[in-house]
C-alpha positions, -999 to 999 in steps of 0.1 A, spaced: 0 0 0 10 37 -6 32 49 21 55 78 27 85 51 37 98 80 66 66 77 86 63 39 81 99 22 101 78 -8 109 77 -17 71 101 -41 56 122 -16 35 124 -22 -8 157 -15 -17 156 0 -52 187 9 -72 201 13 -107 238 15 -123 251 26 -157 265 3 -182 289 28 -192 321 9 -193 335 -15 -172 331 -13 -131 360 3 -109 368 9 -74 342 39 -71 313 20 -85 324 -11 -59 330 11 -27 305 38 -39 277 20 -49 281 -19 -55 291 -31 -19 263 -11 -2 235 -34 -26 254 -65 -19 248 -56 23 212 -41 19 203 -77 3 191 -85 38 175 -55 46 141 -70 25 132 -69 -5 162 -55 -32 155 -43 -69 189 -38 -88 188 -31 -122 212 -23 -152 203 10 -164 211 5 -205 180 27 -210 198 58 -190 231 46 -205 213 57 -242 222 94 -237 261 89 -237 269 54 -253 256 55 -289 272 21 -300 247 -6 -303 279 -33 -296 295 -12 -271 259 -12 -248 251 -50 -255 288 -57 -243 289 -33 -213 254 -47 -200 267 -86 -202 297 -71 -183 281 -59 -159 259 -86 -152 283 -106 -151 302 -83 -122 273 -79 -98 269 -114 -96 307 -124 -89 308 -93 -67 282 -110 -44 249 -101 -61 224 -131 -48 201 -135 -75 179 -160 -46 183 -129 -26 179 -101 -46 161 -93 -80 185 -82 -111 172 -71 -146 178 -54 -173 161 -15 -175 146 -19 -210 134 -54 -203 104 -35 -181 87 -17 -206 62 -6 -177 85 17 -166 86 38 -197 50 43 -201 53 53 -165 79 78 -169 52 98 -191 27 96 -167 50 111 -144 61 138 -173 21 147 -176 28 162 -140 65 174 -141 71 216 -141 92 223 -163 112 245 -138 119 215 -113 136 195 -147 156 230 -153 170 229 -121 186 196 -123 222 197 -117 235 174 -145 210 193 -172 219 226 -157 259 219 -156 258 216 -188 239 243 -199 261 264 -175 293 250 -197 279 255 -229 277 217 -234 250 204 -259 224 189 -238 195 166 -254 161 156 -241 170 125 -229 192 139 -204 168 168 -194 142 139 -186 165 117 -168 154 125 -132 115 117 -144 127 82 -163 146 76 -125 115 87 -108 97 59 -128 122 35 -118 118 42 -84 82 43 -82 75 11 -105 83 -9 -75 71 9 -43 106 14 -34 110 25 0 149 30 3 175 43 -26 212 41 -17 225 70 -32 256 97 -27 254 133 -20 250 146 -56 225 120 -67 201 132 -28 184 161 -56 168 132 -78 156 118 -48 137 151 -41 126 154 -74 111 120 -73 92 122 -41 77 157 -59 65 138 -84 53 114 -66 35 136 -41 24 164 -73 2 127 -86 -9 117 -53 -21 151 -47 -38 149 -83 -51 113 -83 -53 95 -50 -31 77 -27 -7 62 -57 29 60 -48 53 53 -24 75 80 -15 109 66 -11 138 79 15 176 84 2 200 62 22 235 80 17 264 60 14 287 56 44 317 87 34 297 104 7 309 75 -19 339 96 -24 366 71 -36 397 88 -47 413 81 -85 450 75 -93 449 115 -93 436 123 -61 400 136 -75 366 117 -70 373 83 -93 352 88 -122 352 79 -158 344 115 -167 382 120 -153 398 91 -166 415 84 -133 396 50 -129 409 17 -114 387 -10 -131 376 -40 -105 383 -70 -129 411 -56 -150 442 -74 -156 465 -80 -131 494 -64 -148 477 -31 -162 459 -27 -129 494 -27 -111 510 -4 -138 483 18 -126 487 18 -89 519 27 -95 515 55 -113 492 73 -87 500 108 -81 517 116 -49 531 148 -34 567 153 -35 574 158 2 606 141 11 610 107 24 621 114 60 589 138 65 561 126 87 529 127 70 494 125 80 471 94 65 441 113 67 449 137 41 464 112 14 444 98 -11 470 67 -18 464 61 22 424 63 15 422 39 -10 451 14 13 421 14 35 392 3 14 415 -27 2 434 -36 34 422 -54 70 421 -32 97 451 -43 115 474 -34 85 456 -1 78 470 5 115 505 -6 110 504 17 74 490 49 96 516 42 121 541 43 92 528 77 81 529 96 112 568 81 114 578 90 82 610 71 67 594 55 39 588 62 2 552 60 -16 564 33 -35 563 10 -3 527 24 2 519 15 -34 530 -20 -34 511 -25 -2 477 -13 -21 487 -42 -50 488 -68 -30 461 -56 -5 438 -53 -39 443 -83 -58 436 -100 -22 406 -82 -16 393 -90 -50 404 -126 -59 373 -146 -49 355 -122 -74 377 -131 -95 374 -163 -96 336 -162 -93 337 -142 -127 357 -162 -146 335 -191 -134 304 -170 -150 317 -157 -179 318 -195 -190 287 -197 -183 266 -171 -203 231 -194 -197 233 -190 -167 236 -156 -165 208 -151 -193 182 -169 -171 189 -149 -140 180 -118 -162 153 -135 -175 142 -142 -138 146 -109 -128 126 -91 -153 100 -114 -149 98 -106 -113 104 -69 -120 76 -64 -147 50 -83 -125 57 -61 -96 61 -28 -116 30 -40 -138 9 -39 -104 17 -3 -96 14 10 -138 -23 -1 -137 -31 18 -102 -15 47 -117 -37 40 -148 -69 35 -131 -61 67 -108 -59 91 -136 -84 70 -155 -68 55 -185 -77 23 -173 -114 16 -162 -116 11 -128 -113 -26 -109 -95 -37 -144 -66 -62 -133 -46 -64 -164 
């Protein structure tokens, strides 16, 4: 039933969350985004999908999209994606979603979509800017609402499309009747900042990524070439304000991070002693993925009938809400099931 999810704690929460297929995953997407689903798995219900239809405004190679979904398919699941546990589908597989994202467009301002900080960046850079990406945060809305989501993991800069999705929500209610569930952000733990091999926020956008399942050998050729500061080697220096330190911690065990802090307050020691550490404290912390995905990439059936499973699931839950929001604003005559 329609709830607003922050007046309702006794609820089981429904996780809902979607990721690019925009090229292959790194750290940031793991730490950032990925490792939060993988824990909320047991928090109730869990909706993760693969967001190809969002992914249409920036990769315009058919191949390219087809290869980056199967990829990342593939990497939820050996990153500890439960299929038993959790529901995974493609976006586009749902078509209810899109006729829902009109819906929602029928009561969107225009001013609220102007606003938007990815539409408006752009506009403030002189960057061309298409419809598609003026309408993302009503498609995300739809995405969201289609399955009475009560809880979106989501960092700091993506909290505005939150908002705009609980005004949309709330603008229909308003209109139509007791509709949709107004979901809550969850922020991830540290703002999902995870710094890239030049100190900046790792993004693709900066080309500073670490990829999750890249080879061994590039991966290390990487690490190596972080950007440090040139302070010299005999200097004390303080772990809290070093990027190479930050992402030590994501990848080591808590004893270690202790002894490397310790190390840093001490100084004597070069940042190629620190980088080595991360290598090894990496390909550790990542070699039962590994091994997972290599077991699943030779096994493409499988992976095609947990996508298959999931948009089942997905289109027979989001199917549910598309005809109350149907019969609401009467396109649908009412008590009609299907």
């Amino acid at each position: 039933m329609p709830t607003d999810s922050p007046s309702a704690p006794a609820q089981p929460a429904r996780v809902l969350s979607g990721i690019q297929p925009t090229g292959r995953f790194h750290w940031g997407n793991y730490f950032g985004a990925i490792r939060q689903y993988i824990e909320l798995q047991a928090a109730g219900d869990a909706y993760y999908f693969i967001a190809d239809l969002h992914a249409l405004t920036t990769v315009r190679e058919p191949d390219r999209l087809r290869s980056f979904v199967h990829d990342a398919a593939v990497d939820l699941l050996a990153l500890g994606l439960d299929p038993a546990r959790a529901t995974l589908f493609v976006q586009s597989d749902v078509p209810e979603v899109t006729e829902l994202t009109w819906l929602l467009m029928t009561v969107c301002p225009m001013g609220l979509l102007e606003r938007c900080h990815a539409y408006k960046d752009k506009k403030t850079r002189g960057l061309p800017a298409d419809a598609g990406l003026f309408a993302y945060p009503v498609l995300m809305s739809a995405d969201i609402l289609a399955y009475d989501a009560t809880l979106v993991p989501v960092g700091e800069d993506q909290v505005q499309h939150i908002e705009v999705c609980r005004d949309l929500a709330g603008s229909f209610n308003h209109l139509y009747g007791d509709v949709f569930t107004l979901p809550a952000p969850r922020l991830v733990a540290g703002g999902g900042r995870v710094p890239g091999t030049d100190g900046q926020k790792m993004s693709k956008s900066y080309h500073n990524t670490i990829e999750v399942f890249e080879e061994l050998p590039a991966q290390k050729k990487k690490i190596m070439r972080i950007t440090t500061d040139s302070r010299p080697v005999e200097e004390p220096k303080d772990p809290d304000d070093d990027h190479l330190f930050a992402l030590y911690s994501l990848m080591a065990d808590e004893a270690d991070v202790q002894r490397m802090a310790e190390l840093y307050r001490r100084g004597g020691f070069g940042y190629g002693e620190v980088k080595k550490a991360l290598v090894e404290a990496a390909d550790a912390f990542f070699a039962d993925a590994r091994a997972r995905r290599a077991e699943l990439e030779a096994d493409p059936e499988r992976i095609a009938a947990v996508l298959t499973d999931g948009a089942a699931r997905a289109r027979e839950q989001a199917g549910r809400v598309l005809m109350r929001a149907r019969q609401a604003c009467g396109l649908t005559p009412a008590g009609r099931q299907s």
